[in-house]
C-alpha positions as a Markdown table, in Angstrom:
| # | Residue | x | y | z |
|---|---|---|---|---|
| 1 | Unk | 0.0 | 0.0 | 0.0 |
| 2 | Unk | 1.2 | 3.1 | -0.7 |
| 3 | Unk | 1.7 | 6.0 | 1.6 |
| 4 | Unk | 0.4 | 9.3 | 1.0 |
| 5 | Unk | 1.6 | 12.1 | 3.2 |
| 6 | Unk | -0.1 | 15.8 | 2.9 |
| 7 | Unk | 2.0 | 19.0 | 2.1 |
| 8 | Unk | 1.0 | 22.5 | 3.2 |
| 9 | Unk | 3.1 | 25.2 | 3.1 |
| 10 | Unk | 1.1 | 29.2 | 3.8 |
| 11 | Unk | 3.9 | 30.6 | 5.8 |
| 12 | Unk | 7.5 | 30.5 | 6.4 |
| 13 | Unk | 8.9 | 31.6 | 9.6 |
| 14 | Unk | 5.7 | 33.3 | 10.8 |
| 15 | Unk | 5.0 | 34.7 | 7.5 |
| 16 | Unk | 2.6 | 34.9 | 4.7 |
| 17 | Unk | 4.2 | 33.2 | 1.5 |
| 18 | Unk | 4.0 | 35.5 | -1.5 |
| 19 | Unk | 2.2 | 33.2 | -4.3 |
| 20 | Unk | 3.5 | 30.0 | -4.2 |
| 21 | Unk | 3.1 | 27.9 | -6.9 |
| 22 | Unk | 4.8 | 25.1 | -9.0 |
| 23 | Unk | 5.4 | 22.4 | -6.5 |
| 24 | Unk | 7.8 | 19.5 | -7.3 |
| 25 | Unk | 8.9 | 16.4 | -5.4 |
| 26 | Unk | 12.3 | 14.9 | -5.9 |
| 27 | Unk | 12.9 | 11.3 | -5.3 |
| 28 | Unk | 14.3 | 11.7 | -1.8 |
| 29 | Unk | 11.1 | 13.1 | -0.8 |
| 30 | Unk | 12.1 | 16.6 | -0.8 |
| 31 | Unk | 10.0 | 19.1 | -1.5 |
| 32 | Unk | 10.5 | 22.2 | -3.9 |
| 33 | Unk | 8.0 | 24.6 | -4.7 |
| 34 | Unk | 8.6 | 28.8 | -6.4 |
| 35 | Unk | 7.0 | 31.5 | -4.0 |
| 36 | Unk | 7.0 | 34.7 | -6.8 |
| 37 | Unk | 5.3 | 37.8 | -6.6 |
| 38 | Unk | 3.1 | 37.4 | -9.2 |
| 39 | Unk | -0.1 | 37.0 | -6.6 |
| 40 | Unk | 0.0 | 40.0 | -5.4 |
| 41 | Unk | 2.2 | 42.3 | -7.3 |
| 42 | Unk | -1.6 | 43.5 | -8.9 |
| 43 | Unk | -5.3 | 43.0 | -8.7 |
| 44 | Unk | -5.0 | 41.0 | -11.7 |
| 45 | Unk | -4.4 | 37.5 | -10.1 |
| 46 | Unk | -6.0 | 38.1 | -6.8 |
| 47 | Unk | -5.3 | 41.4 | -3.8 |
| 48 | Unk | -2.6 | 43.5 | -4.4 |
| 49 | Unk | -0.4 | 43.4 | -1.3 |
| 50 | Unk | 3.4 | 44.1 | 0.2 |
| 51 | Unk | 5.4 | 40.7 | 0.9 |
| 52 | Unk | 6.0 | 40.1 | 4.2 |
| 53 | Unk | 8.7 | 38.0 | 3.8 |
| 54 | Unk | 10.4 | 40.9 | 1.5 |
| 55 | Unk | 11.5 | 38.3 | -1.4 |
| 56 | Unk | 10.6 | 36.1 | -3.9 |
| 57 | Unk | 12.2 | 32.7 | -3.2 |
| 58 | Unk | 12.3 | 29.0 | -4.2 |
| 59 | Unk | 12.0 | 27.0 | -0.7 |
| 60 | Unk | 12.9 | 23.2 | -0.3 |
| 61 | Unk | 11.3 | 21.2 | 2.4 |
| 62 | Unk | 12.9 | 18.0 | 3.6 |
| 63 | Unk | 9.8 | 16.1 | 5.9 |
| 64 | Unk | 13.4 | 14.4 | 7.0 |
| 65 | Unk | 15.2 | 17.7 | 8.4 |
| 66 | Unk | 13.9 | 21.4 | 7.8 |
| 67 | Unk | 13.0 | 24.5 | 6.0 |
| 68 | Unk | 15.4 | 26.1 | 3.2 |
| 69 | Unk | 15.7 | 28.8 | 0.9 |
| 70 | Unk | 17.1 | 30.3 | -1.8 |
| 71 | Unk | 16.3 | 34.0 | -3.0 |
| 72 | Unk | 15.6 | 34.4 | -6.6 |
| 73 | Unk | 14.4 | 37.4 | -8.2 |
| 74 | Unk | 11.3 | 35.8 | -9.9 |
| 75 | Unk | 11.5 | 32.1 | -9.5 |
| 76 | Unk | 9.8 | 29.5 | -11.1 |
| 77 | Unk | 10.0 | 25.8 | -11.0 |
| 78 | Unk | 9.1 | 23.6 | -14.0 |
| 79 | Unk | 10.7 | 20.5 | -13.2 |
| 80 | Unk | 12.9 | 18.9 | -10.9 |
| 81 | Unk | 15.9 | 16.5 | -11.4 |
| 82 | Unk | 15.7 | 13.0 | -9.9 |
């Protein structure tokens, strides 16, 4: 039987995420998923709003370990290696 574990990521270190979008999972059971702007940079996608966390980012989450991050000015994830 498989296993089937739930993901949800809304804030990172007490903060609202930006937009996140484009989720991954790499065969070691990370995590990876893009956190633009793009959400709320206008009205156009949703309420136009100042980051909290102050950056755009691509964050990894290992269920195994922790939290990390890497700034990016406007990140997006397609695909991820295996």
């Amino acid at each position: 039987m498989s296993q089937v574990t739930i993901f949800r990521a809304d804030r990172y270190e007490g903060k609202p995420l930006n937009s996140p979008n484009n989720v991954a999972v790499k065969s070691d059971g990370t995590v990876w998923f893009a956190d633009p702007s793009y959400g709320i940079s206008a009205a156009y996608e949703g309420s136009k709003a100042e980051s909290e966390i102050g950056s755009c980012n691509v964050y990894c989450f290992d269920p195994r370990d922790a939290w990390s991050t890497q700034k990016l000015a406007l990140p997006n994830i397609a695909a991820i290696w295996v």
